[in-house]
KETORSE-481630 format. One line per field, with one value per residue (C-alpha): residue in three letters; x negated, y, z negated; residue number from 1; chain. Coordinates in steps of 0.05 Angstrom, whole numbers. Each point is the difference from the previous one (the first is absolute). Layout:
// KETORSE-481630
aa (ALA, ...);
px (X, ...);
py (Y, ...);
pz (Z, ...);
i (NUM, ...);
ch (A, ...);
This chain:
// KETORSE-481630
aa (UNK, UNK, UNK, UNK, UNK, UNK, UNK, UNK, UNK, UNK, UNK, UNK, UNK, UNK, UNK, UNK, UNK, UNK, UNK, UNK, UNK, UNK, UNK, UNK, UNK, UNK, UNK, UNK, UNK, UNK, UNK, UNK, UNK, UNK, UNK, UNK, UNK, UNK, UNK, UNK, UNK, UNK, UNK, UNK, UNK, UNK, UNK, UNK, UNK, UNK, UNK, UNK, UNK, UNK, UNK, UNK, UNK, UNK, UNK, UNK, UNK, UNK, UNK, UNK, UNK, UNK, UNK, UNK, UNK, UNK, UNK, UNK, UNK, UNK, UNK, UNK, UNK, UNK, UNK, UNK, UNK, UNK, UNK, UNK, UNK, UNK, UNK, UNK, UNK, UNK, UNK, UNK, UNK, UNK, UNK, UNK, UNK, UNK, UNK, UNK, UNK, UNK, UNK, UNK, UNK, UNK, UNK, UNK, UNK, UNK, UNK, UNK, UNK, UNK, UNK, UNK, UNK, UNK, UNK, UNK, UNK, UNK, UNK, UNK, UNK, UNK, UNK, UNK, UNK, UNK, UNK, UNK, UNK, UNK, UNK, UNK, UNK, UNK, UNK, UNK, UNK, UNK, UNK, UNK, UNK, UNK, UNK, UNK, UNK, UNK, UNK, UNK, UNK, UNK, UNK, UNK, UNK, UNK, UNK, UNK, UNK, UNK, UNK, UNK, UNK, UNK, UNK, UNK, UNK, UNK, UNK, UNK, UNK, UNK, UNK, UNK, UNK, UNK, UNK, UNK, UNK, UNK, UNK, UNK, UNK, UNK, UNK, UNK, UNK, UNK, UNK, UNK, UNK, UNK, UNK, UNK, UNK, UNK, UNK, UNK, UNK, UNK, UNK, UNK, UNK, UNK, UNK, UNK, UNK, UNK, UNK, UNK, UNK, UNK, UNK, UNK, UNK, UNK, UNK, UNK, UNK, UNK, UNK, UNK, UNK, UNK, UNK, UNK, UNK, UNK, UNK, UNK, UNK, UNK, UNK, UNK, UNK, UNK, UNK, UNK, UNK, UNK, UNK, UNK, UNK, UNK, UNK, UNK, UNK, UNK, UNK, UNK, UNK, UNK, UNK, UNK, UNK, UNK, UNK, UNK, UNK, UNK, UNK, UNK, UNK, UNK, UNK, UNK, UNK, UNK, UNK, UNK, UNK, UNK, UNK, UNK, UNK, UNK, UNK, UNK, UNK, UNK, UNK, UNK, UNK, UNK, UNK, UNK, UNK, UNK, UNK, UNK, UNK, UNK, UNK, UNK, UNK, UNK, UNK, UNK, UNK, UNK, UNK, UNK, UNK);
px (19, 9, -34, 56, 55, 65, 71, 29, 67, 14, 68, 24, 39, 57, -3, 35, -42, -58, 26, 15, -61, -33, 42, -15, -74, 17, 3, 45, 51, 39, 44, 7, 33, -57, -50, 29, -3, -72, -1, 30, -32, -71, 8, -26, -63, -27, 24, -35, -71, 10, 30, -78, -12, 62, 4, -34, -64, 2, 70, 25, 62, -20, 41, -5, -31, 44, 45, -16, 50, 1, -12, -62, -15, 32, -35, -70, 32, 19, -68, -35, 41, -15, -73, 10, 28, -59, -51, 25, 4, -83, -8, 37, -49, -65, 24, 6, -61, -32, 18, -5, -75, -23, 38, -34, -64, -1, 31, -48, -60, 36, 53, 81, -4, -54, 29, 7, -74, -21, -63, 19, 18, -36, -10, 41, 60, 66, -3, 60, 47, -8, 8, 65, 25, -13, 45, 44, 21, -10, 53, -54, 49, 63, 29, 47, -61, -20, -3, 9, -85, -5, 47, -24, -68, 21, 59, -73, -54, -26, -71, -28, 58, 12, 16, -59, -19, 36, 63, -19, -10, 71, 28, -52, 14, -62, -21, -26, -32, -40, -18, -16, -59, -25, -14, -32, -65, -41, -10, -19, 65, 32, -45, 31, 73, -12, -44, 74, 28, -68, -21, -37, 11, 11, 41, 44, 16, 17, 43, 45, 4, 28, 52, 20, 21, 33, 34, 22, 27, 35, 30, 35, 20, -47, -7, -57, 2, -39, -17, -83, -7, -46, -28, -43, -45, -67, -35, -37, -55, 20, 75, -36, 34, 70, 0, -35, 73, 12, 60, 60, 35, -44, -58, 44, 28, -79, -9, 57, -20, -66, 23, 52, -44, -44, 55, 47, -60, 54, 58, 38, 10, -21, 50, 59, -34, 5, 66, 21, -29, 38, 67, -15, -35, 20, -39, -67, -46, -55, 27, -28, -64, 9, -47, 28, -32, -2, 29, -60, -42, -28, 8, 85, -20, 69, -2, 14, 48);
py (-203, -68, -56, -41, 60, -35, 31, 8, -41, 3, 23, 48, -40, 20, 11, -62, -43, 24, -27, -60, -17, 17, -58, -48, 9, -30, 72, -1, 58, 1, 65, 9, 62, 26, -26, 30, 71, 2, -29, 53, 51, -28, -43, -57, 10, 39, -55, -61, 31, -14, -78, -29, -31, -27, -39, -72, 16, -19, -3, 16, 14, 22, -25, 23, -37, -45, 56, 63, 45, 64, 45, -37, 41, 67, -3, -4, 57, 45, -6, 15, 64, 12, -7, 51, 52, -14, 10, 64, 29, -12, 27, 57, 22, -23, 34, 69, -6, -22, 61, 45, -25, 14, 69, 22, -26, 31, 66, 18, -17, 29, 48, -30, 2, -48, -45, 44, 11, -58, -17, -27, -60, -55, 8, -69, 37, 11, 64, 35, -53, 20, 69, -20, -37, 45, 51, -42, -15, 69, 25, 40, 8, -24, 32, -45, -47, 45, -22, 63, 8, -4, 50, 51, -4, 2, 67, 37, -20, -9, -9, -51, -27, -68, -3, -14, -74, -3, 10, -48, -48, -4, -3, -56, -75, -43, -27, 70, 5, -74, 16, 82, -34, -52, 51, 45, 22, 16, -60, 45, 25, -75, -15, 55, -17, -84, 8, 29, -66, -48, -14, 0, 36, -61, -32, 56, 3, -81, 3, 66, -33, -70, 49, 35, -68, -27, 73, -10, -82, 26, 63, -43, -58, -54, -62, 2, -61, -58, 52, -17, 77, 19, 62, -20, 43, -4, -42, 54, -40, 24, -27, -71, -42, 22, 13, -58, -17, 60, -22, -5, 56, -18, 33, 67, -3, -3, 72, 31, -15, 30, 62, 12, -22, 55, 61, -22, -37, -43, -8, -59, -19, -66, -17, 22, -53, -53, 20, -3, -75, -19, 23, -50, -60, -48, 51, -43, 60, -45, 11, 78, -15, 1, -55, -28, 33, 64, 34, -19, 28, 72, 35, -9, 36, -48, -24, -68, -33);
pz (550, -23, 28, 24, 1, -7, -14, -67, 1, -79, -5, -62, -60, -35, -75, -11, 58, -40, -68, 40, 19, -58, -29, 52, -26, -61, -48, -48, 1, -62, 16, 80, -13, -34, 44, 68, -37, -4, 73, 20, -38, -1, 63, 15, 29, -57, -47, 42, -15, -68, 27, 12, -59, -34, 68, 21, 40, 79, 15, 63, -26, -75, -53, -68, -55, -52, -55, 42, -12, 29, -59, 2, 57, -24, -61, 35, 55, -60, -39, 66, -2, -64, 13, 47, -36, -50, 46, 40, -76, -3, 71, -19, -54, 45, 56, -45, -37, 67, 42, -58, -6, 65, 6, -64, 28, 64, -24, -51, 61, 56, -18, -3, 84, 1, 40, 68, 4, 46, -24, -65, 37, 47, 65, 9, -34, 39, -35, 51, -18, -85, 25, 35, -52, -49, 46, 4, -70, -27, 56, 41, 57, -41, -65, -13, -12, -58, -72, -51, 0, 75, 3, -43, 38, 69, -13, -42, 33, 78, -14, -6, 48, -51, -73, -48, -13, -72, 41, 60, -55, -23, 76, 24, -17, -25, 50, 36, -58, 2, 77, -19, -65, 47, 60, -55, 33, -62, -40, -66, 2, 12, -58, -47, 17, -13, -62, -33, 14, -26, 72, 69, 56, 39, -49, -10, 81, -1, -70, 33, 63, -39, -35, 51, 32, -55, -12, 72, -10, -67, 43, 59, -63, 26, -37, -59, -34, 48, 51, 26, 19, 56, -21, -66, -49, -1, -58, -42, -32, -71, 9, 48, -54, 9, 75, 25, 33, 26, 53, -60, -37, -64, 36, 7, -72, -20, 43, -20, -77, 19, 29, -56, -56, 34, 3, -70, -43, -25, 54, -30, 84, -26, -59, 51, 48, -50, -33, 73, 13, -72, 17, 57, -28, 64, 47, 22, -13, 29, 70, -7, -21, -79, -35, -50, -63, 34, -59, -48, 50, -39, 62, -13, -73, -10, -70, 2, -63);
i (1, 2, 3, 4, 5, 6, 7, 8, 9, 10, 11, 12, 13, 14, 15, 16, 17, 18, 19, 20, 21, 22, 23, 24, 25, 26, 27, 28, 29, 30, 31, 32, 33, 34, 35, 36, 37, 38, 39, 40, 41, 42, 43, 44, 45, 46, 47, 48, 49, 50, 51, 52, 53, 54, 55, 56, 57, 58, 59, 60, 61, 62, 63, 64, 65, 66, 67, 68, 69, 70, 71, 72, 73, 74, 75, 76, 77, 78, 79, 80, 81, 82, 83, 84, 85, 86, 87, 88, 89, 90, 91, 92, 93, 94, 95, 96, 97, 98, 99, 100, 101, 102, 103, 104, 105, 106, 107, 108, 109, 110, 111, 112, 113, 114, 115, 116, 117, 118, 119, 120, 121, 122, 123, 124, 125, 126, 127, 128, 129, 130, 131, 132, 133, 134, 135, 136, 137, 138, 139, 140, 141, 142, 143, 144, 145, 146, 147, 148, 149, 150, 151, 152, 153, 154, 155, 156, 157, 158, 159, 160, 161, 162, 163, 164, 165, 166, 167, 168, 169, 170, 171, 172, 173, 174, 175, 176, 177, 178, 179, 180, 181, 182, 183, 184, 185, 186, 187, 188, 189, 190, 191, 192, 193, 194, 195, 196, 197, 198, 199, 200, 201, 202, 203, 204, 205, 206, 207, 208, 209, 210, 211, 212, 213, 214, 215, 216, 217, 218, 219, 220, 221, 222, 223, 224, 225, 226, 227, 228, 229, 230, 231, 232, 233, 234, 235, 236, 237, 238, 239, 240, 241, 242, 243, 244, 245, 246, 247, 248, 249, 250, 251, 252, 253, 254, 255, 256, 257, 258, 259, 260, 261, 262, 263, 264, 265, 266, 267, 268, 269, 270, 271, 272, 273, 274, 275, 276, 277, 278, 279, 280, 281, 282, 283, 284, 285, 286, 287, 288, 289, 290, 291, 292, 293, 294, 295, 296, 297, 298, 299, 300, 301, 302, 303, 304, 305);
ch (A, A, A, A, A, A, A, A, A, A, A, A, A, A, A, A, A, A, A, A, A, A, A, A, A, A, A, A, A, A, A, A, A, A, A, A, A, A, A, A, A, A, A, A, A, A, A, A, A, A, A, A, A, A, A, A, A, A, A, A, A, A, A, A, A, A, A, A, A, A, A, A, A, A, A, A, A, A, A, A, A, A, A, A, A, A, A, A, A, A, A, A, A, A, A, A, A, A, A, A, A, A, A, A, A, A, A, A, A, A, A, A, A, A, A, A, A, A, A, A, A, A, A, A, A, A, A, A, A, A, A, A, A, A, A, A, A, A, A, A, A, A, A, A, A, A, A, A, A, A, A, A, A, A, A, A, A, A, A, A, A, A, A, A, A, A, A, A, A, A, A, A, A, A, A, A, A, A, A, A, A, A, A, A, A, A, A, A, A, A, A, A, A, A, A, A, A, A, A, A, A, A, A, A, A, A, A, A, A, A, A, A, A, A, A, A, A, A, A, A, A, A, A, A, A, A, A, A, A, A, A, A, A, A, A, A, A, A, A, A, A, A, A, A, A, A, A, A, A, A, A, A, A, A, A, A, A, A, A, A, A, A, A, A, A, A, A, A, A, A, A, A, A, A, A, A, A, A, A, A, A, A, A, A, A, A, A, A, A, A, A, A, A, A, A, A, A, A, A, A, A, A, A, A, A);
């Protein structure tokens, strides 16, 4: 509850009221027409996180800075989604190699129905709720859950009762799999599954966990660019250089570099990043953590001209 609960009186605006107002803040709107559309079809809400700072600091009533126009503030909104789209394409391939990793692992120790033996986990473990969810998205109880694999187990086999972790794997989203690693009970096993990706144990639990966070921002299209994110990775000592701001996106890029370096050798995530921050040159990359020589940095492996 708040601590001085009040009532919410803010009353809805009209697509026009809203293109009004934005003009009584001083923006420039060169093509109203134009402008309402994305109102409408953004909305204005989503637009006004992007507002902050083409606006003067501590105004009541904010008005935009001198020559802001408003594709000022579409282009940032539009590299933001492009950023996006970059970054669910590297969590895509993480998230694979990830869960393919630790069902390899785990198979090869345990048998492919490793996971429904209990003790494989910590005592700490909400091991029921895996089990449930694992029902659950393999349609356990409902076939019309069922993707083509699921299917084939469940109408030829009833024992074990739950598909094999190699088909689990394709039904469960990453973040299962950050939560099923870090509740791991034998650390040699932990050990084995990290060492594929150059790191610790402990590392490897923080960096998933950062991911899966930024998988899960990039999922619901939440801002990106000038976003101070509140679940950071943890500074491996090798990488202390590079993450010792670990609260912008520039601290993610630098994981999701290591991981792919890691699974593709030579990814080329990078040179997309930077073609990406060239197509936009007015983006302020130093509002996501990038210094400003980041690209000479050998770590980028970005050949600098």
């Amino acid at each position: 509850m708040p601590q001085n609960p009040c009532r919410y009186t803010k009353k809805a605006l009209s697509i026009d009221e809203q293109l009004s107002l934005l003009k009584s803040r001083k923006l420039i709107v060169n093509d109203p027409d134009r402008v309402c559309r994305y109102l409408r079809f953004i909305g204005y809400f989503r637009l006004s996180k992007y507002f902050a700072i083409f606006q003067k600091s501590f105004d009541p009533n904010p008005q935009f800075k001198p020559d802001t126009t408003f594709d000022d503030i579409l282009d940032v909104y539009i590299f933001d989604r492009k950023l996006r789209l970059l970054i669910m394409d590297a969590i895509e391939r993480i998230e694979v190699a990830v869960r393919a990793t630790i069902s390899n692992t785990m198979s090869v120790h345990s048998g492919g129905h490793w996971y429904l033996v209990r003790n494989h986990f910590r005592e700490s473990y909400k091991y029921n709720k895996l089990i449930e969810k694992i029902k659950f998205e393999t349609g356990f109880e409902n076939s019309k859950r069922r993707n083509e694999s699921c299917k084939h187990y469940y109408e030829t086999y009833n024992d074990p009762p739950l598909p094999p972790s190699w088909i689990v794997g394709e039904v469960l989203p990453i973040g299962f799999w950050s939560i099923i690693y870090g509740n791991l009970r034998t650390i040699k096993l932990q050990k084995n599954i990290s060492k594929e990706f150059g790191m610790q144990p402990k590392v490897m639990v923080s960096w998933l966990r950062s991911i899966t966070y930024l998988r899960n921002l990039c999922a619901h299209h939440a801002r990106i660019w000038n976003r101070k994110f509140t679940i950071t990775p943890i500074v491996a000592k090798e990488y202390k250089e590079l993450l010792e701001d670990n609260q912008y996106f520039y601290a993610q890029a630098v994981i999701i570099n290591v991981f792919l370096t890691k699974i593709a050798n030579n990814p080329h995530w990078q040179l997309r990043l930077l073609s990406l921050f060239k197509e936009y040159p007015q983006i302020n990359t130093s509002l996501m953590g990038f210094p400003f020589d980041w690209k000479s940095n050998p770590f980028w492996k970005i050949k600098v001209s």
